[in-house]
N, C-alpha and C positions, 0 to 999 in steps of 0.2 A: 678600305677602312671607312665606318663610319662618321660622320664630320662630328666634333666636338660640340657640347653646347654646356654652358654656364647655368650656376644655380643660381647666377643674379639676375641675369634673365627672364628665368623661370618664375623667379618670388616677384621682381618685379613687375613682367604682365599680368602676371595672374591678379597680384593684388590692383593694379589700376583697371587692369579692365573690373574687377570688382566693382571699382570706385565706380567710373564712367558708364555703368549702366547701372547702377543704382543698387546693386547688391548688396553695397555698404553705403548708407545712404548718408546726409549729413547728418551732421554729431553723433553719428556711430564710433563706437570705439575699436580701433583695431586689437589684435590679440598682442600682449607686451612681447618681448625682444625674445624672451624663452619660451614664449608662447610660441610664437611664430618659428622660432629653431625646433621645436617638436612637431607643429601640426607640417613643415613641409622639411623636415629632414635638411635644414640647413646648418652652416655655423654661425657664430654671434657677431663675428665678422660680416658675412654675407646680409645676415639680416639688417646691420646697422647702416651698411651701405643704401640699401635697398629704401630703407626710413629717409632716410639723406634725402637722395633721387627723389622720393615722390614730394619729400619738404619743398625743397628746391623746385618743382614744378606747380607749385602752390594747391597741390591734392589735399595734403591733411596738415597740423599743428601740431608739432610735438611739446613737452613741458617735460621738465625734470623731475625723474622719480612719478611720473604720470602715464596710462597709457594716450600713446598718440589718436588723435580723433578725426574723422573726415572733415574737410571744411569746404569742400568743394559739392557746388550748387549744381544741379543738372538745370539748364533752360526748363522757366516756367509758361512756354507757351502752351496752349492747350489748340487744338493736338496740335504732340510737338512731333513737328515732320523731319526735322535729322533721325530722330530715334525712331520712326514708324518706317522711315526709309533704310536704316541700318538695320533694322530687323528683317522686313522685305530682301536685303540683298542675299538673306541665307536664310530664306525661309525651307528651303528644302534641309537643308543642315540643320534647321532647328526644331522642324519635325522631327529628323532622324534621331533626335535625340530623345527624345518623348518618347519614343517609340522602343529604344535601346533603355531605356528606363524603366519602362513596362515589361519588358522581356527578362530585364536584370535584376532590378532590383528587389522583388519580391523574394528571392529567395533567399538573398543574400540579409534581409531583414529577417525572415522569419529566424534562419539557421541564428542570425545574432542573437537575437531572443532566446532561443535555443538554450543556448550552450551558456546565459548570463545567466546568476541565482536573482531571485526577485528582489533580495538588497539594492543588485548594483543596479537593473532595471528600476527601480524607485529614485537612484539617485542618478540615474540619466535622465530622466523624463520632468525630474524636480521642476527646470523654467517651464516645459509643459502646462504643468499644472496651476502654478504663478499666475499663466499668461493665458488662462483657458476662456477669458470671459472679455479680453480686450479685444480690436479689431482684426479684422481679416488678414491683414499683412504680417502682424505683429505676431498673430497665433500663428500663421505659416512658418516665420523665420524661427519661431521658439521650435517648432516642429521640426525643423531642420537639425536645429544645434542640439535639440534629444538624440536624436536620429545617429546625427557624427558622434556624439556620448557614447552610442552603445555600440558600433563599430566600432572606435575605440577598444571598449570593454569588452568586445571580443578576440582581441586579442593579435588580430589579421592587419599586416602594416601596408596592406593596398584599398580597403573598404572604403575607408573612410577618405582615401583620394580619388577614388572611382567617383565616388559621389559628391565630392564639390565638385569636382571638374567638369561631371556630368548637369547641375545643376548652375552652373556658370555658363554656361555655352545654353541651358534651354531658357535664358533672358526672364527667369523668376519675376523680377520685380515689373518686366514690361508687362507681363502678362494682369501681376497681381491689380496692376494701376487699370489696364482697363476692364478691370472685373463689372463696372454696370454694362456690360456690351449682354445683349441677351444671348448670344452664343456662350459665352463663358458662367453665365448666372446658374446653371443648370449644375454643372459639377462642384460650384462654390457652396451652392444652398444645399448640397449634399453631404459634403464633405469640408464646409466651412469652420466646423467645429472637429479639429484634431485630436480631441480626446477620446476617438474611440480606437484612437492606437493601443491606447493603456489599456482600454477595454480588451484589449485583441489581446494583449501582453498577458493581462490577466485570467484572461481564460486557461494560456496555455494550450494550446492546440495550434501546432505547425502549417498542417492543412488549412486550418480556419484563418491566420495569419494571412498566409500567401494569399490565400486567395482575395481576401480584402483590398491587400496592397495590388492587388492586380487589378481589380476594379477599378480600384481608384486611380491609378497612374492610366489605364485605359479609358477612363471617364475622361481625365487630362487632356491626354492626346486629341482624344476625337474634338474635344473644345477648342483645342489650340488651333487644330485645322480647321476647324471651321471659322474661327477671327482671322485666321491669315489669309484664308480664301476671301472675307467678306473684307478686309484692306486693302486686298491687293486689287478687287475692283472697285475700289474707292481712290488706288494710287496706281493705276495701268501702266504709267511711266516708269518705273522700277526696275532695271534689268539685272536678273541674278547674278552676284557673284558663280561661277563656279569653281569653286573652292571646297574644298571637305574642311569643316571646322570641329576639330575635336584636337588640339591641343596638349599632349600630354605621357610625359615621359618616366620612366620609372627610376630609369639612370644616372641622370642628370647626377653632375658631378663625382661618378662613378665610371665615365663612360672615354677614360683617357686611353690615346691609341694601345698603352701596355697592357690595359685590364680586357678590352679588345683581343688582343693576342694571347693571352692567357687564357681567355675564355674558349678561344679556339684551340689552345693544345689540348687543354684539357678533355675538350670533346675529340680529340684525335687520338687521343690516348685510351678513353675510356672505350670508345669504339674499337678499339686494336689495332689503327695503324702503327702508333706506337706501341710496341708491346711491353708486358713486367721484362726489367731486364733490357730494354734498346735504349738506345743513344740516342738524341734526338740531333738535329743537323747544328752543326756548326752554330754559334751565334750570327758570323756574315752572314752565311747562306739562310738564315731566318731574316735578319733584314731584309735582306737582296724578296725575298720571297715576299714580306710586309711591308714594301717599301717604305720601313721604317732607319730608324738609328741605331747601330748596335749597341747604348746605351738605354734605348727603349726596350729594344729585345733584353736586357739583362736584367731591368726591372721587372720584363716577365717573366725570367725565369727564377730570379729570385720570389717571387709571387706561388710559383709551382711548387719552390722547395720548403717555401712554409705552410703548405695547403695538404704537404704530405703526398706530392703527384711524382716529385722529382727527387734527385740528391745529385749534388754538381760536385766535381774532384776534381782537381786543379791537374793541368793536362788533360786528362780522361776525355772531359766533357760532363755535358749533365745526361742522369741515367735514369729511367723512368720507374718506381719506386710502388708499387700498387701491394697489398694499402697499410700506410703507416699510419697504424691508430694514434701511435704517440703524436704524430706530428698532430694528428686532428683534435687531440684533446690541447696539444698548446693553442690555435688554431680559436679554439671557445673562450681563450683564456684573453683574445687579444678584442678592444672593443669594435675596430672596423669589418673585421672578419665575423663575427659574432651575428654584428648587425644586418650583413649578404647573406648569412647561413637563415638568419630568420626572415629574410625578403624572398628568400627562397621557397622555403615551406608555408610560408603566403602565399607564393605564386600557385606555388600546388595546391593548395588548399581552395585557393580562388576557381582555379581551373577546373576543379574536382564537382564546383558550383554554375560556372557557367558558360560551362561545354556544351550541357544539355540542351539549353533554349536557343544556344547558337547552333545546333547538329539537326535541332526541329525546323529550324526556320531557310538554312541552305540546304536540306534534302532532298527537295525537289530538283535544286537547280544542278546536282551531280548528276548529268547526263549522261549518257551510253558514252558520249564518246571522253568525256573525263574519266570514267569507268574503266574503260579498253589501257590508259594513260595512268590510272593507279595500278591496275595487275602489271604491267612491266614494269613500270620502280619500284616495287614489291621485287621484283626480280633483280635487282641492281647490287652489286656488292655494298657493304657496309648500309643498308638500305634498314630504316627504322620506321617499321610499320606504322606508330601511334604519330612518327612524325610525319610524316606522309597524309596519313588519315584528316589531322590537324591541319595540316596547308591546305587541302580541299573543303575544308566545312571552313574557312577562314575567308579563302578567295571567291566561293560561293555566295557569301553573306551580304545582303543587299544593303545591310546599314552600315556607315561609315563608322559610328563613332564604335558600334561592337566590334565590326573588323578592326580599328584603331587599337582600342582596350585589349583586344586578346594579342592582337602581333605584340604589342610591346608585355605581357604577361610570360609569354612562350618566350621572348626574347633573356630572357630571364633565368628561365629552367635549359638549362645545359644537359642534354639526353646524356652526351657521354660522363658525367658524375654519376647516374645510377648505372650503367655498363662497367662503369670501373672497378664493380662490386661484384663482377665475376672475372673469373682468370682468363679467360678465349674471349671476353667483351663485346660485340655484336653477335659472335660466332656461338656465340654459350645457349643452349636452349634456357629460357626465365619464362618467370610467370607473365611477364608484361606485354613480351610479344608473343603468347599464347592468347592473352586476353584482346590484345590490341587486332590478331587475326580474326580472333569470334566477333569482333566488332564490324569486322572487314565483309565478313561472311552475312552478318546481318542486314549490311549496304545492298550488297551485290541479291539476296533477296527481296528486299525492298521493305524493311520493317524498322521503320522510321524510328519507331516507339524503342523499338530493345536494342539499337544503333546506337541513338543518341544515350539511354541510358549504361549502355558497357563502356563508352568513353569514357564518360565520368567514372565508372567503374576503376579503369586504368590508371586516373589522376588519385582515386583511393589507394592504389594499392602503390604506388611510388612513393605518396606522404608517409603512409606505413614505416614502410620498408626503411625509408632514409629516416625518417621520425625519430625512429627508434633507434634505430645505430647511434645519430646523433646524440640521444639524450644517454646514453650509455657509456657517450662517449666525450661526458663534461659538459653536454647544455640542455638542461633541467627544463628551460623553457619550451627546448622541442614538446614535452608530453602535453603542453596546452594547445596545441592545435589539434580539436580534436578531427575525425574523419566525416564529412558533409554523407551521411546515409542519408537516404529518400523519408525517413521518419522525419527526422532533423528537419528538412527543408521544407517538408509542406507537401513534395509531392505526390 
């Protein structure tokens, strides 16, 4: 079993580390109590806690009926050597991050543009606009908080955490501060003025979009390498952490040993171990099995029979139940369930976006002999091609924080819920492992280009598929995700 981890935690590193490197500088205002229970999915509870904690640590001031403000000073030495040495200690991490950002995030901005009508785009960009003529830090961070606006406003409940988290970990404000370095002046006096996003917005063209936002976050990169090269022999003494820094969990407070075990019937089920009509084992013998509690085990299985996987009968046992529409329309009806069905068709939606740039960039490194090691578990029973396919462009990928983002995406989408939606479940010929083979096929020739694109092909036609059932079956909101096509994206 997974180790548990807390959403106090969560809320609370993320936000100090904010603090402590400057993200949130002083007299910045944090987001109020409801604010912050929306942008990271906690409760009013957790967040209160969390204010407490950093009060109590003398980080910020709160006031009543006020939001809370940072009061905490970073050191005014110039240069200040803990933060040029804290940076050095992950300076490989904190490229990789630059780097995963440029492969990422273009798409994921263009399809958001995309799919928003120009209303809502005008009214995310609003501080944009405000802040178009102030200075270079100020116009960055208005750019930002557009940015999270229209993620938002697309609709998808992972975007917009990909990218703070992403821009958390690539040290934003260390960078912004020493912008007079003339390694870094070159992409600033390019790109200093943020308003030809709106420009981009405005045109309307996906293609033209992306490709901006490629430049630009590549223009980045190559900057930031070259100030971390020209410090690091300036500070020779600095030995790296080695540590992968990308921080970031999709779970959290979701992630209790029951929902764990339920997550995995589920996939046992839809796969066909268990079939329509079996018994599943004993409550003991699932402890005994999840070295859990048979009170754990019963919270999973009560979790099945309101998910419409099971129905349990006193004696009997519980009996595997495929597929009760009734139960899945109560299921929409309840608010926590509601909220997993929609992180779901994010994850696939997500995945449907950025499979491709991660299938382009670990292609190479699927070797003959990885090769030889996907055709036999291809061969394996209960063996799920597009899962398979997935672990090797995941474990091939040389940046951490995309391999990071995508395990915990995948970790998410549970293969055997769309299996459950044929009667024989891995056994059943479907369209996904037909398509997820022609992908396989594309590998094994060596055509990078219509590999990586049939994947994402694959993460289309499961949004689909489940999409659709879903919103047919009580949740209205499934039909606004729409499906990431290559017009959409830019590509």
């Amino acid at each position: 079993m997974e180790e548990k981890r807390t959403l106090f935690d969560y809320l609370y590193r993320n936000l100090k580390e904010q603090i402590l490197t400057g993200y949130l500088g002083y007299g910045e205002l944090l987001p109020s109590l409801n604010g912050l229970c929306e942008i990271y999915n906690v409760g009013i509870r957790t967040a209160k806690d969390v204010i407490r904690a950093l009060k109590e640590e003398g980080l910020i001031q709160t006031e009543e009926r006020k939001p809370s403000h940072v009061i905490y000073r970073r050191p005014q030495c110039s240069p200040d050597i803990h933060v040029i040495q804290s940076v050095l200690k992950k300076r490989t991490s904190i490229l990789q991050v630059y780097q995963t950002m440029e492969l990422l995030l273009p798409s994921i901005f263009s399809f958001s543009l995309a799919v928003c009508s120009s209303d809502i785009q005008r009214l995310c960009f609003a501080q944009l606009r405000k802040d178009s003529r102030k200075d270079l830090r100020t116009r960055w961070k208005s750019a930002s908080i557009s940015l999270h606006h229209l993620l938002d406003a697309s609709g998808n409940l992972l975007f917009r955490d990909v990218l703070t988290n992403l821009e958390l970990c690539a040290r934003v404000p260390f960078f912004l501060e020493q912008g007079q370095e003339v390694c870094f002046s070159t992409p600033c006096s390019r790109y200093g003025n943020p308003m030809w996003i709106l420009d981009a917005a405005g045109a309307g063209s996906p293609a033209g979009i992306h490709q901006q936002f490629r430049l630009m976050y590549a223009s980045l990169t190559q900057a930031v390498d070259m100030y971390l090269a020209d410090i690091c022999s300036r500070y020779p003494n600095v030995d790296e952490e080695q540590t992968d820094m990308f921080p970031w969990h999709i779970q959290l407070g979701r992630d209790h040993y029951y929902m764990q075990i339920t997550r995995s019937l589920i996939d046992q089920i839809g796969l066909g171990v268990y079939g329509d009509g079996d018994f599943l084992p004993p409550e003991a013998a699932l402890a005994a099995q999840y070295n859990v509690s048979v009170s754990t085990v019963r919270k999973a299985i009560a979790m099945l029979n309101k998910t419409g996987f099971c129905q349990t009968y006193n004696v009997k046992g519980t009996q595997v139940t495929l597929f009760n529409d009734n139960a899945t329309v109560r299921c929409m009806k309840n608010k926590v369930f509601k909220r997993d069905t929609l992180t779901y068709l994010s994850g696939l939606q997500f995945m449907a976006i950025a499979i491709r740039p991660a299938a382009l960039l670990a292609f190479e490194q699927i070797d003959a002999g990885r090769l030889e090691e996907l055709k036999h578990a291809l061969k394996a029973p209960y063996a799920i091609p597009l899962d398979l396919l997935i672990r090797y462009v995941i474990e091939c990928l040389p940046l951490y924080p995309f391999r990071a983002i995508l395990k915990e995406v995948t970790g998410t989408l549970r293969w055997g819920y769309y299996y459950s939606f044929f009667s024989a479940g891995i056994q059943a010929d479907n369209p996904l492992d037909r398509k997820s083979m022609t992908a396989y096929h594309y590998l094994i020739r060596g055509d990078k280009e219509a590999f990586a694109g049939q994947l994402s092909l694959c993460y289309c036609h499961i949004l689909e598929f489940v999409r659709d059932f879903l919103a047919d079956c009580g949740l209205p909101e499934a039909r606004n995700f729409v499906t990431p096509i290559p017009e959409l994206l830019g590509w």
